[in-house]
N, C-alpha and C positions, 0 to 999 in steps of 0.2 A: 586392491593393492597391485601394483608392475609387476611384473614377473622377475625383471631384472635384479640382480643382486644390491647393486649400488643405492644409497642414498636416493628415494624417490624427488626429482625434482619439482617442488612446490613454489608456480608463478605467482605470483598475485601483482592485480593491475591496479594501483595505484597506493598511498601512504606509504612511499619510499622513505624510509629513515630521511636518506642523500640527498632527495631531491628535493624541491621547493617549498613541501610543506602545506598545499592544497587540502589533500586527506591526510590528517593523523594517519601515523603510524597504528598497524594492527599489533598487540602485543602476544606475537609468536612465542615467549621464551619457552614455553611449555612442551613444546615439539622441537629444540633444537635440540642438533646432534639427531635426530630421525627423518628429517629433510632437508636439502637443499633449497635454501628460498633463494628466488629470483626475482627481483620488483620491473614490472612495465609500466611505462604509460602510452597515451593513447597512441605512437609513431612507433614503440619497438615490440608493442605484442604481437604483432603476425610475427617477425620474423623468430621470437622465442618462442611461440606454440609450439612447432615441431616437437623440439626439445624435452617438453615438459608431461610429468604425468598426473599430477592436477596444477586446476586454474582454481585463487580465490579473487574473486572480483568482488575486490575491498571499495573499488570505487563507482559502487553500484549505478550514478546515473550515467555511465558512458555507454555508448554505443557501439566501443572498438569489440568486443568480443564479434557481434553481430557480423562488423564488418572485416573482421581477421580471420574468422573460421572457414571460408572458402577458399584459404590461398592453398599449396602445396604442402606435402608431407602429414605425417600423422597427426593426432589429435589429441587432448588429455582425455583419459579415461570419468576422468573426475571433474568439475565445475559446481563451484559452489558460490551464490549470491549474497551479499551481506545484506536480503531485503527479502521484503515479504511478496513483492512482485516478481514474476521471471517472466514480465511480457517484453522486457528488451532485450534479455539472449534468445527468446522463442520466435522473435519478427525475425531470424534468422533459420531459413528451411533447412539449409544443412544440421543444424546445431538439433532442429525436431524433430529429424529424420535419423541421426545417428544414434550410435548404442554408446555414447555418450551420458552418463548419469548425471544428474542436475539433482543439487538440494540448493535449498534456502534460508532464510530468517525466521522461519513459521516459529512463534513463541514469544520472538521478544517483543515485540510491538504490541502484542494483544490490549494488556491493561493500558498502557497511555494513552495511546489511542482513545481507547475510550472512557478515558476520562478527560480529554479533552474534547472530545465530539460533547460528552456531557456540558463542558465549559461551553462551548456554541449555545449549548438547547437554552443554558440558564442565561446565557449573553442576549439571545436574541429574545427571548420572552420576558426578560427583565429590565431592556433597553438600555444596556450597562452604554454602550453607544452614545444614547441622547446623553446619561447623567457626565458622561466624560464632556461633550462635547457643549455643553450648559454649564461645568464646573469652568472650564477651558472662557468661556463667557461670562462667567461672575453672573450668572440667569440660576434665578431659585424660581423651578416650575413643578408641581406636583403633577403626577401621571398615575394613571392608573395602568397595571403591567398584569401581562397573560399568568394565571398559574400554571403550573406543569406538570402537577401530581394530578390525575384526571385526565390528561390528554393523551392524545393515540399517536404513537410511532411506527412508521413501516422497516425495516431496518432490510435493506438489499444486500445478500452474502452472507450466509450460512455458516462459515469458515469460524477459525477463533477467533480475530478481529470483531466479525460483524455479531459473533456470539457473548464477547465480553464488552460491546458496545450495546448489547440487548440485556445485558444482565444489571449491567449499570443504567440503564434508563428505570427499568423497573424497581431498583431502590429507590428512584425520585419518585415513585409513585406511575409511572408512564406505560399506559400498556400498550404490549410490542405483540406485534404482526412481522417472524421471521421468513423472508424469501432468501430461496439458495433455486441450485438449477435444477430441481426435479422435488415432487411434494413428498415428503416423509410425515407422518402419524405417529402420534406416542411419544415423541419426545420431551424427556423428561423437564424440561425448564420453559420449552416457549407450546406447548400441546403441538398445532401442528408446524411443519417446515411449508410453507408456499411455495409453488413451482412457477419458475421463471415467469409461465406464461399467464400466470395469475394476478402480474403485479397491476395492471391497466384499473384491472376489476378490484383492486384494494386502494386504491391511490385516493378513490374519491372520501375515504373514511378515515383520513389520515392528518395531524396537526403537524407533523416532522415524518418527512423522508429522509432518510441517510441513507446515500451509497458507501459500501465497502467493499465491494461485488473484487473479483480480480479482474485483469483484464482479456479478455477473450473475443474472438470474432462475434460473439453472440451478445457481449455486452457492449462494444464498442457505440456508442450512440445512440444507450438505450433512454436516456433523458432528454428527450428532445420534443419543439412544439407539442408534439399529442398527450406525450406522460405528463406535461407542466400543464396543460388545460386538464387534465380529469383530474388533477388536485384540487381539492378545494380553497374556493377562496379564502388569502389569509392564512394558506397552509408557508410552512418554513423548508427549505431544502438544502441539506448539508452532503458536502462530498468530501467524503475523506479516502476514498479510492484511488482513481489514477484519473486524470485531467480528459483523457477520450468516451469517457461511460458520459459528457457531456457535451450537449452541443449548443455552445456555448454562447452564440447568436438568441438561440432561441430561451435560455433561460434570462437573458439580459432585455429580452422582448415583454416575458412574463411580470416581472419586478417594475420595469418602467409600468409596464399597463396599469398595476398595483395586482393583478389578480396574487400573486404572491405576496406574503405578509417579510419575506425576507429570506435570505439564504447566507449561504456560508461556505466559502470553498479553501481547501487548502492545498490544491493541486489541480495543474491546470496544462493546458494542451502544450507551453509553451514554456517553459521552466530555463532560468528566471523569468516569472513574467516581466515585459518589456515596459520599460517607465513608461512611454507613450501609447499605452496598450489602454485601454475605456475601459475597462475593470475597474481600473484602480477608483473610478469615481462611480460609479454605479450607485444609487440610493438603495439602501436597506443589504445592499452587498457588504459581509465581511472577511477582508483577502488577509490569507498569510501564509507565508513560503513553504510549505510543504515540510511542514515540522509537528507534526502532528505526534507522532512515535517517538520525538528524537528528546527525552529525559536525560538530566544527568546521569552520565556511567555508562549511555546505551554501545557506544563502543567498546566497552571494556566486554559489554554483554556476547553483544556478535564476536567479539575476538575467544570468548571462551565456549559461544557456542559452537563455534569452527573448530577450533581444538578437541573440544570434545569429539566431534565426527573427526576430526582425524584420526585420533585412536583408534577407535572403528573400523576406519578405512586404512589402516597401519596392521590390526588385527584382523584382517580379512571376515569383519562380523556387517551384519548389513547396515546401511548407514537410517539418518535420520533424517526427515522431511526431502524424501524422496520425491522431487516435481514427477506427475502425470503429464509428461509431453502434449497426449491430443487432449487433457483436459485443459491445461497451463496454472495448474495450480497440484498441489497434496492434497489427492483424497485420502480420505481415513483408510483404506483398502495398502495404501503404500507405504504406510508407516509402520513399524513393527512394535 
């Protein structure tokens, strides 16, 4: 909390009542009368930063924070992201260098996510694809389709994401092999945790890869030619992560060759992907805009889980899903 007496000034970039209506409105009423809210968008948040003593960045896929935070005068003590990623305020050194406090979204996205990663595993093993695209043809062709109770998953990212995307595969019947960044033992739901550097050596025993990984200079293009050949053939690849853990040449190489039995991406190097972008037609590729998380109410969610850390940070108590700077994501260690 500011030291200052007055009303702490709370920025938030983007879903301006006033303005045009891009991003919903965040529904603050909970915190008025104990903040000053101030709405930017992407042209007037440098010159309001000074001012402010926290930033909510309601409109998580911009860039401006990244590129406002080096100009002149102070900084908000506070920054908080309406997302489970903070690799776009962290591609900015200053912002990962300050004593600047960053929280996030860690919580809401968990279960949709993966229950829609699970929608992928049963899309692509069931060929919901062909029956659409045979119904769409007035063609009655019988097939015969993979089962999924018995097949092995590697599931990349340890986090709750890639943990509630591992719990739900195993309902289906799916046994899960979890990777996070260092190997842990004993863990109560998946036995062991796999350490980064053990994914090469699992890949080969694997019917579904899913990334969920965050994104980090360690994971930035770790899916590329060599990890898609020691998959095995007719293996599936799902990324519900962030669009740079692939490179994304090389998995569109693997699929044409057929060594892949199919994949499935919901996020992607370039957002919106570009109508003229070869994605879009890829064989056994299924693209969609990076809505993976985004369930009915999910705004309603983040705007009460921001409030509630406001309190917090109103009560000078420590806050919730505190980002690890040099790891770029909430370890368990940060959270109280």
């Amino acid at each position: 909390m500011p030291e200052k007496t007055d009303p702490p000034l709370l920025l938030v970039l983007g879903g301006d009542p006033d303005g045009p209506g891009d991003v919903p409105a965040p529904d603050l009423r909970r915190i008025a009368g104990r903040a000053l809210v101030r709405y930017a968008d992407e042209t007037s948040l440098a010159g309001l930063l000074p001012a402010a003593d926290a930033l909510l960045v309601w409109n998580f896929t911009s860039d401006a924070p990244a590129r406002a935070w080096s100009g002149p005068g102070r900084r908000p003590g506070w920054v908080h992201t309406a997302s489970a990623g903070v690799d776009r305020l962290l591609s900015c050194p200053e912002i990962a260098a300050s004593d600047t406090v960053v929280t996030n979204a860690r919580g809401i996205f968990d279960q949709p996510i993966a229950e829609y990663t699970a929608g992928l595993v049963l899309a692509l093993a069931k060929d919901f694809h062909g029956s659409w695209e045979l119904q769409r043809q007035h063609r009655w062709r019988h097939r015969e389709t993979m089962r999924v109770s018995g097949s092995r998953a590697i599931v990349v990212g340890s986090g709750p994401i890639g943990r509630a995307i591992g719990r739900t595969l195993l309902a289906l019947g799916v046994g899960v092999e979890l990777v996070g960044r260092r190997e842990r033992t004993g863990d109560p739901e998946f036995g062991t945790v796999h350490a980064a550097d053990s994914l090469h050596g699992l890949l080969p025993g694997a019917d579904w890869v899913v990334c969920a990984a965050p994104l980090t200079p360690q994971t930035t293009g770790m899916f590329d030619a060599r990890a898609f050949s020691r998959m095995r053939p007719g293996a599936r690849f799902v990324n519900v992560g962030r669009g740079a853990h692939v490179v994304q040449e090389d998995l569109v190489r693997a699929l044409l060759s057929r060594h892949l039995g199919g994949a499935a991406l919901d996020v992607f190097a370039d957002e919106p992907l570009p109508a003229d972008s070869p994605l879009w037609d890829v064989p056994g590729l299924l693209v969609s805009p990076h809505m993976s998380g985004d369930t009915t109410g999910w705004r309603a969610d983040l705007a009460r889980q921001f409030c509630d850390n406001f309190d917090r940070w109103a009560a000078g108590e420590p806050l919730l899903n505190v980002v690890d700077k040099r790891l770029g994501y909430v370890s368990d260690r940060s959270t109280p």
